[in-house]
C-alpha positions as CSV (number, residue, x, y, z in Angstrom):
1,X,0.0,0.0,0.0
2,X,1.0,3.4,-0.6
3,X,3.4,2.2,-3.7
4,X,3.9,3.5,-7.2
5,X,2.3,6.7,-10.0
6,X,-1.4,5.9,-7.9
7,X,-0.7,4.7,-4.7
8,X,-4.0,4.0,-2.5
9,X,-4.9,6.3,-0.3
10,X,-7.0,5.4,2.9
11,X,-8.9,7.6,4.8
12,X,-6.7,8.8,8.1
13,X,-7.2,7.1,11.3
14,X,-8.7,8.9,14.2
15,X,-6.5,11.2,15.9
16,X,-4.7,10.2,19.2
17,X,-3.3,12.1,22.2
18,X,-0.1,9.8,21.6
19,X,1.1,8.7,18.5
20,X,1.9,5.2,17.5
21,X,5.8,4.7,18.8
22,X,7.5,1.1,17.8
23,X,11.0,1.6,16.3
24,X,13.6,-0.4,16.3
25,X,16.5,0.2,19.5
26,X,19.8,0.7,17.5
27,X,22.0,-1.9,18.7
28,X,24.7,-2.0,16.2
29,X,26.3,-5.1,14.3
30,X,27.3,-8.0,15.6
31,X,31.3,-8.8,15.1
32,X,31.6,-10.3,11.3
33,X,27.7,-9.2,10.3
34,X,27.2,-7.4,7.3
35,X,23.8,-6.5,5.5
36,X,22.6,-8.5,2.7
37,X,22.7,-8.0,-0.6
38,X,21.2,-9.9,-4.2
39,X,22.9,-12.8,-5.7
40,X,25.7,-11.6,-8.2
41,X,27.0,-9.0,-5.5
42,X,29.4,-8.6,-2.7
43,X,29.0,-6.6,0.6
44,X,32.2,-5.0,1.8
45,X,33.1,-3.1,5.1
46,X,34.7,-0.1,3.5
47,X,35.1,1.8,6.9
48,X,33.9,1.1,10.7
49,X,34.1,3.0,13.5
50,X,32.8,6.4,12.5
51,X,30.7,8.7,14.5
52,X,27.6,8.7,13.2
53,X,28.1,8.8,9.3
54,X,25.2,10.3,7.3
55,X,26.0,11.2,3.9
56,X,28.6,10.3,1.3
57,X,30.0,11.9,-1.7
58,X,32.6,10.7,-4.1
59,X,35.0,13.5,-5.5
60,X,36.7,12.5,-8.7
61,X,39.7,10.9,-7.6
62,X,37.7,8.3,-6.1
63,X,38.1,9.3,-2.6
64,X,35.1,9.5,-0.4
65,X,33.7,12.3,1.8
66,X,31.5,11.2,4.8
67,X,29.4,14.0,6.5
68,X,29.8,12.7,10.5
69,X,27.3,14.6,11.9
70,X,23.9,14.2,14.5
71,X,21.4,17.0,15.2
72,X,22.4,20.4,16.3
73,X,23.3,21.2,19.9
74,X,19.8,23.0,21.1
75,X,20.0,27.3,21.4
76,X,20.1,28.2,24.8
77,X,16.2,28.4,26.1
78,X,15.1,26.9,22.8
79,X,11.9,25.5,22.8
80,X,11.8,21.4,22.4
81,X,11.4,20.8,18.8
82,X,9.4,17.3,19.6
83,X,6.5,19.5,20.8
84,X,5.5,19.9,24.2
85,X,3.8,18.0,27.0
86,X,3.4,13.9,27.0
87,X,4.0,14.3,22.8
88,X,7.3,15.8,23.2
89,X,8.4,13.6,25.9
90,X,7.5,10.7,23.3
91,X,9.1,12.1,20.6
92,X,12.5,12.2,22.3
93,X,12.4,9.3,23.6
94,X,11.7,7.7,19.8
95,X,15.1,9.9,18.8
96,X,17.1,8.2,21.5
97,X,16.5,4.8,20.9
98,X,16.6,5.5,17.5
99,X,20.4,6.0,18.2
100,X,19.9,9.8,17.5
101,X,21.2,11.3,20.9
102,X,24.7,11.5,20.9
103,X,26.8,14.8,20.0
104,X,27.4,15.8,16.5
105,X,30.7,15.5,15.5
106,X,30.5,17.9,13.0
107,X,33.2,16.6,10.8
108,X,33.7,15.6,7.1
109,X,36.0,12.8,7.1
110,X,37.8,11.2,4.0
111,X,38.4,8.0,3.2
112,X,40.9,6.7,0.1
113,X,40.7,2.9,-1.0
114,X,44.4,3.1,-2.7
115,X,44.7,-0.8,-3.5
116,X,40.8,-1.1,-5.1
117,X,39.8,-3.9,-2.5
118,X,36.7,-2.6,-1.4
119,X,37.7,-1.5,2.2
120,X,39.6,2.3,2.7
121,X,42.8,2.1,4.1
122,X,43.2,6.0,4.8
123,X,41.2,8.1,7.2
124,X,41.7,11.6,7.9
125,X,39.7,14.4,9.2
126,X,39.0,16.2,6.2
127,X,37.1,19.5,7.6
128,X,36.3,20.2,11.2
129,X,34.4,22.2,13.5
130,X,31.4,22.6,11.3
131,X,27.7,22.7,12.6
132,X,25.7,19.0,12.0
133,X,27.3,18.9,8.2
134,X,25.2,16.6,5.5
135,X,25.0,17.8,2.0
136,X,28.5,18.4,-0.3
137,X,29.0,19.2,-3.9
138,X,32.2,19.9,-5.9
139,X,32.3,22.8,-8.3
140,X,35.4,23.4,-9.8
141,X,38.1,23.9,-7.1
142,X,35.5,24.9,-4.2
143,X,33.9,22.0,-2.2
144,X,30.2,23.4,-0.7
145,X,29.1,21.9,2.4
146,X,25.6,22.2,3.8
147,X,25.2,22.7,7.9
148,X,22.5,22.8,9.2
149,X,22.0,26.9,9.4
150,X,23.2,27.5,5.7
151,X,26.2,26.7,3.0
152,X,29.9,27.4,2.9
153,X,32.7,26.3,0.8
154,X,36.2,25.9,1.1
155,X,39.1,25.5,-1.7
156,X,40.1,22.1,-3.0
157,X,42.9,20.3,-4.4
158,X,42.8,17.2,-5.9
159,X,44.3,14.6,-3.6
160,X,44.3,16.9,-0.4
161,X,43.6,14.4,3.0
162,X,42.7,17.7,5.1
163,X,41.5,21.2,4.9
164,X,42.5,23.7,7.1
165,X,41.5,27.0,5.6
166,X,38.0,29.1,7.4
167,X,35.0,28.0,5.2
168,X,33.2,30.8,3.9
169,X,29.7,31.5,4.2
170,X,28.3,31.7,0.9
171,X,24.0,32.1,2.1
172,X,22.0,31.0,5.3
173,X,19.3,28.7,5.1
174,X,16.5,28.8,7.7
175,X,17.6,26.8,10.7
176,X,16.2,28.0,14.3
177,X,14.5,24.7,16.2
178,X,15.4,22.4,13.2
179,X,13.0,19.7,14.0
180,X,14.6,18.6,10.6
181,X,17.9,19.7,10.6
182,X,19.2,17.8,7.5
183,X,20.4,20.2,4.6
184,X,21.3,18.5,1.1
185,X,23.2,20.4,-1.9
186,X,23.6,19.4,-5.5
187,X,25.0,21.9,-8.0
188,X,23.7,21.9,-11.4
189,X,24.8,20.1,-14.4
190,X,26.7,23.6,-15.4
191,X,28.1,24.6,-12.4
192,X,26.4,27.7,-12.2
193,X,23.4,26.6,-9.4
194,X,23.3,24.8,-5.8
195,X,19.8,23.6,-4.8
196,X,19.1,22.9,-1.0
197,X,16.8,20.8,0.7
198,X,15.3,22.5,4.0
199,X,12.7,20.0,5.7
200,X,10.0,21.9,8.1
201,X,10.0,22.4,11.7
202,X,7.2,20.5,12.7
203,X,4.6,17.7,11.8
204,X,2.3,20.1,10.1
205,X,2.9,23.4,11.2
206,X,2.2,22.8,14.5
207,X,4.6,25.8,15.7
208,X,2.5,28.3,13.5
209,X,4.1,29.5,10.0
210,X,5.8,32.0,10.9
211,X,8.4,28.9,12.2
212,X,7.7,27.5,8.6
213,X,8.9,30.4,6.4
214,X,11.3,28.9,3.5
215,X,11.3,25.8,5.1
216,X,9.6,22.4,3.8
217,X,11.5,23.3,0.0
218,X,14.0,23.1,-2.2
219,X,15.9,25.8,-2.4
220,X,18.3,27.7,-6.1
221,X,21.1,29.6,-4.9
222,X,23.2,31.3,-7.6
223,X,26.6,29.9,-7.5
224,X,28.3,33.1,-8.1
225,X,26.8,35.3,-5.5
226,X,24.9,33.2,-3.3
227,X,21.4,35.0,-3.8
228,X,18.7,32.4,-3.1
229,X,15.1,31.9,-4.8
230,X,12.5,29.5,-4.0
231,X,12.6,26.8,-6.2
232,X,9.8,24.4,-4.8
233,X,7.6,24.2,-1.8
234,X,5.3,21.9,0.0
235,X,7.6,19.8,0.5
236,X,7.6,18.2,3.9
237,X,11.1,17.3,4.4
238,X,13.3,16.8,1.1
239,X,16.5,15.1,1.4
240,X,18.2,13.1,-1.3
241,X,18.9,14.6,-4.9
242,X,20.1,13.3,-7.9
243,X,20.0,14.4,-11.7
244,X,17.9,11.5,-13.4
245,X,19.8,10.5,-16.1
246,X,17.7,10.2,-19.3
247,X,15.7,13.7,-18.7
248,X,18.1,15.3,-16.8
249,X,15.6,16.8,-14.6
250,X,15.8,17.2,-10.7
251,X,14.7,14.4,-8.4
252,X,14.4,14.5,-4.7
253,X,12.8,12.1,-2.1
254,X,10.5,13.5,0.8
255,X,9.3,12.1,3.8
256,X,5.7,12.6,4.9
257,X,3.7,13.5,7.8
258,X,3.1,11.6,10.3
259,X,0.3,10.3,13.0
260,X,-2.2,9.6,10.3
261,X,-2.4,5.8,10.5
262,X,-0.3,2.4,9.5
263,X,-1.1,3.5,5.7
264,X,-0.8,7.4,5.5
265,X,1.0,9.3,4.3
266,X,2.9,7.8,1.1
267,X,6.8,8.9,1.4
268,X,7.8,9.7,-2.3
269,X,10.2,10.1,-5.0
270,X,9.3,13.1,-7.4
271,X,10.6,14.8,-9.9
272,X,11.1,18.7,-9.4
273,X,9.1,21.4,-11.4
274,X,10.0,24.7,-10.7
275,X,7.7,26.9,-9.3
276,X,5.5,23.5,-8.1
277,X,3.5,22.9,-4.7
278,X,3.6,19.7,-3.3
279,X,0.9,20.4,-0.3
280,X,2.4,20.6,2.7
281,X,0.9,21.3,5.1
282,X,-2.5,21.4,4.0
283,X,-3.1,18.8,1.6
284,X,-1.2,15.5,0.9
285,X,-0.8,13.2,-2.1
286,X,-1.9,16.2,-4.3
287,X,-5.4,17.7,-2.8
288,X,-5.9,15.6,0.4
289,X,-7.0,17.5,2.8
290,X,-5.1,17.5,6.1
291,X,-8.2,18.8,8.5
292,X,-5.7,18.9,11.3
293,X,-4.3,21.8,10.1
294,X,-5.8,24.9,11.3
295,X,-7.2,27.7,10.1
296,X,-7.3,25.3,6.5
297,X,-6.3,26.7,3.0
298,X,-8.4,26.0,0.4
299,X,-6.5,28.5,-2.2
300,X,-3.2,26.7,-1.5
301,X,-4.9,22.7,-1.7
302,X,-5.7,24.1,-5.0
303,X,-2.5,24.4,-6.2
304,X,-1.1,21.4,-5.2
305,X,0.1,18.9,-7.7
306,X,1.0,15.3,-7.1
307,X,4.5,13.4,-6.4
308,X,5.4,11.4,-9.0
309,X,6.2,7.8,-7.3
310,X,5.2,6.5,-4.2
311,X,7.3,4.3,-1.8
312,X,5.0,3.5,0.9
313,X,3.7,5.3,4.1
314,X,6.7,5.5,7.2
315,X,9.9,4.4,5.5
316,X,11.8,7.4,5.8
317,X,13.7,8.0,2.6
318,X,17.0,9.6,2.9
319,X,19.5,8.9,0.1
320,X,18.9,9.0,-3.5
321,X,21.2,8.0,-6.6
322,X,21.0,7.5,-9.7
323,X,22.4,4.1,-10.7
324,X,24.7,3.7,-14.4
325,X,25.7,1.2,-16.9
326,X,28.5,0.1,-14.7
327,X,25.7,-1.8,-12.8
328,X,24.7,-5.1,-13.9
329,X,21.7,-5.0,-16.2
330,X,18.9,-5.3,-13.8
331,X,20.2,-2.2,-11.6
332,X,21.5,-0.6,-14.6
333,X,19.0,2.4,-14.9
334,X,17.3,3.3,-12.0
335,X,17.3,5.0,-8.4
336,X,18.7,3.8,-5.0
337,X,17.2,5.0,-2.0
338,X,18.3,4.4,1.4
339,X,15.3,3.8,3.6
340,X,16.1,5.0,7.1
341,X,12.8,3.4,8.6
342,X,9.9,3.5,10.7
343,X,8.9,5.0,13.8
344,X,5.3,5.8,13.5
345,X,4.3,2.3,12.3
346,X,3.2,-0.5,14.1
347,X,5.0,-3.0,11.4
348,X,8.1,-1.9,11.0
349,X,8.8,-0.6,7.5
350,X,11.8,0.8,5.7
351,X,15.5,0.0,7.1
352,X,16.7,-0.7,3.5
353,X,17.8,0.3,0.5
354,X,15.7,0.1,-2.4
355,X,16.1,-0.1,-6.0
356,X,13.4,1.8,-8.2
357,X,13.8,0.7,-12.0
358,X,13.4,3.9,-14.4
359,X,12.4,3.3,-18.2
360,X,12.7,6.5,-20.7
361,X,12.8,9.0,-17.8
362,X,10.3,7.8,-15.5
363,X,9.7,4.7,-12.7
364,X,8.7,2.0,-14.5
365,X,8.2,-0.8,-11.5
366,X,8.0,-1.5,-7.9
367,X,10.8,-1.1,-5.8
368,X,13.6,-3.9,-5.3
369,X,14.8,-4.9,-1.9
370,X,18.7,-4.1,-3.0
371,X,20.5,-4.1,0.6
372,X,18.6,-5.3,3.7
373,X,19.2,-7.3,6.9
374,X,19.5,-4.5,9.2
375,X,16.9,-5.4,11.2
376,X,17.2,-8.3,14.0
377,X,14.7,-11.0,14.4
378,X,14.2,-9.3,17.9
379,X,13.0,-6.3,16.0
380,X,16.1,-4.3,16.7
381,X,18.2,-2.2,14.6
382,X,21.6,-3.7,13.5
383,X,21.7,-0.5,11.1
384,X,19.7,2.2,9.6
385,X,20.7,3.3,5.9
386,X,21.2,6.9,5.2
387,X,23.2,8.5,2.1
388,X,24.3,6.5,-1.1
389,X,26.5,7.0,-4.0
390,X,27.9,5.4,-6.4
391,X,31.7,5.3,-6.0
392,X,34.3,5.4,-8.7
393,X,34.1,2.1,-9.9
394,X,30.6,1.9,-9.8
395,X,29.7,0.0,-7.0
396,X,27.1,1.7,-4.2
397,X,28.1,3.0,-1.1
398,X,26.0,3.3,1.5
399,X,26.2,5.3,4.8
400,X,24.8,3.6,8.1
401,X,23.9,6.1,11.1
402,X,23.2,3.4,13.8
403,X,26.4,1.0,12.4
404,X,28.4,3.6,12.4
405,X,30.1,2.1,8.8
406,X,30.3,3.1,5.1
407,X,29.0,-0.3,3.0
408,X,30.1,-1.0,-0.5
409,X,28.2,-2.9,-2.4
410,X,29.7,-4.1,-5.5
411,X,28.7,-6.8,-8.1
412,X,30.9,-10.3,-7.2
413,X,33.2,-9.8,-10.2
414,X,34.5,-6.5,-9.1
């Protein structure tokens, strides 16, 4: 349910003081575990031991960047983010057993894989001292980071194991409470544009919209002097991006709001149109009116279109990549997406990553179970899949938050 260009939609479940909390405890792996991948491939340890690694990206030399980051330290007197009262009490405790309640290193760490085996040799502390890093892009001979309160950049040199030069600010993005503090980047196929992801501060508004203003959207920034436009809104909390191959158009994956039932709403893969509004808050799934919001906005449920692909209700998609030839033929055009899982579910859902098979631009069937085995049979969490990329021969890296690992998984002849 809640999968593909028509997912079904129920009707919401009644609304509850509490909302439905089962996720699975992180725990970790096991000595000598490793997730599972299809027949034909090989899974790898390419690093262990990092603090919390959420997003990779793979600069042209092969070597791999890993953001290392956790939510922001909270503002002095800042308001709980999680909401108030019983609700908010919940909510926190979902993020700590969820692994998500340690300090953020707030690092970028590189790792090399000189010899080609699969498994990085070299670690160094690439960039320190930023504030809960995620997104990165390469443009030219600056690197752009996203933290969670805006972008910078530094220079870069090919082959450099460490920067020490002051990043520079190039424009803020909205930040404040951050119930969603994750901020993406990709630049443009010319160079010339970033666009940011900038998830909401709330379930649906429930901080007022003043809280809300240029958040829950995808973000253009002009390269050359950081001035910003809106490029898409509605979107509850956008993370990965990725250039779809065929089209070249934009493609992001969101995750939806919660506390509407088991079924509701569909997270989704979409493609991007400019100018578009995907909803949030007041409608979902194109014009389905979220009565919970108050006061309602019948002028904005007008305008909102439809995502493009669902991938069920609750699975939390984070990473997105766009797959290549260099893939055996079934994975060979397509997305991944790294399914950071469930909390407001009473099945557990998501903790995976999926493949969704593209034909002429578009999805073209259901998504394939590509990496999994991070759950236990206890229903705890062994792992919980976050960024992916495709590395420089190919193969699909995959960052785990609650393993605290980079995964490469590479078909068995490579």
């Amino acid at each position: 349910m809640g999968i593909g260009a028509t997912p079904s939609i129920p009707p919401p479940d009644k609304i509850r003081l509490l909302p439905t909390v089962n996720i699975a405890p992180a725990q970790g792996w096991p000595e000598g575990a490793l997730p599972l991948a299809p027949s034909g491939f090989k899974v790898t340890a390419f690093s262990i031991g990092l603090d919390h690694p959420r997003w990779v990206y793979v600069l042209p030399n092969g070597d791999v960047l890993v953001a290392e980051s956790n939510k922001p330290a909270p503002e002095a007197g800042a308001k709980n983010v999680h909401g108030e009262g019983l609700r908010g009490m919940a909510m926190g405790l979902v993020m700590k057993r969820a692994g998500a309640g340690t300090p953020s290193a707030n690092r970028i760490t590189l790792l090399r894989d000189s010899d080609g085996d699969g498994v990085a040799e070299t670690r160094s502390t690439f960039l320190a001292n930023l504030v809960s890093p995620f997104g990165m892009a390469l443009v030219g001979s600056e690197l752009y980071i996203a933290n969670a309160d805006g972008i910078v950049k530094v220079p870069y040199r090919a082959g450099q194991t460490s920067i020490v030069a002051t990043p520079t600010k190039v424009t803020e993005l909205p930040a404040g409470a951050n119930h969603h503090w994750t901020k993406n980047i990709i630049a443009s196929l010319d160079g010339s544009k970033l666009y940011a992801t900038v998830g909401s501060n709330s379930n649906i508004g429930d901080n007022g919209m003043d809280s809300e203003k240029g958040r829950a959207a995808i973000w253009e920034v002009d390269v050359a002097s950081g001035t910003k436009r809106l490029f898409a809104t509605g979107l509850r909390n956008p993370n990965g991006l990725g250039w779809e191959p065929h089209s070249k158009s934009l493609w992001t994956v969101v995750n939806e709001r919660d506390e509407l039932g088991n079924d509701l709403v569909p997270d989704y893969l979409t493609s991007v149109q400019e100018g578009a509004f995907y909803g949030w808050p007041w409608s979902y799934w194109g014009q389905h009116v979220d009565t919970r919001v108050k006061p309602p906005n019948p002028e904005m449920v007008a305008k909102a279109i439809s995502p493009d692909y669902g991938l069920g209700a609750h699975v939390a998609p984070l990473g997105l990549a766009f797959s290549d030839t260099r893939m055996p033929t079934d994975y060979a055009s397509g997305a991944f997406i790294g399914q950071h899982g469930s909390w407001n579910r009473k099945v557990l859902t998501g903790y995976n990553v999926v493949f969704v098979p593209f034909a002429n631009g578009r999805p073209s069937g259901a998504p394939v179970p590509f990496l999994t085995g991070f759950l236990s049979n206890d229903g705890t969490a062994y792992g919980r899949p976050v960024g992916v990329a495709l590395d420089g021969r190919g193969a699909l890296l995959v960052a785990d938050d609650v393993g605290n690992a980079i995964w490469r998984v590479a078909p068995a002849n490579r």
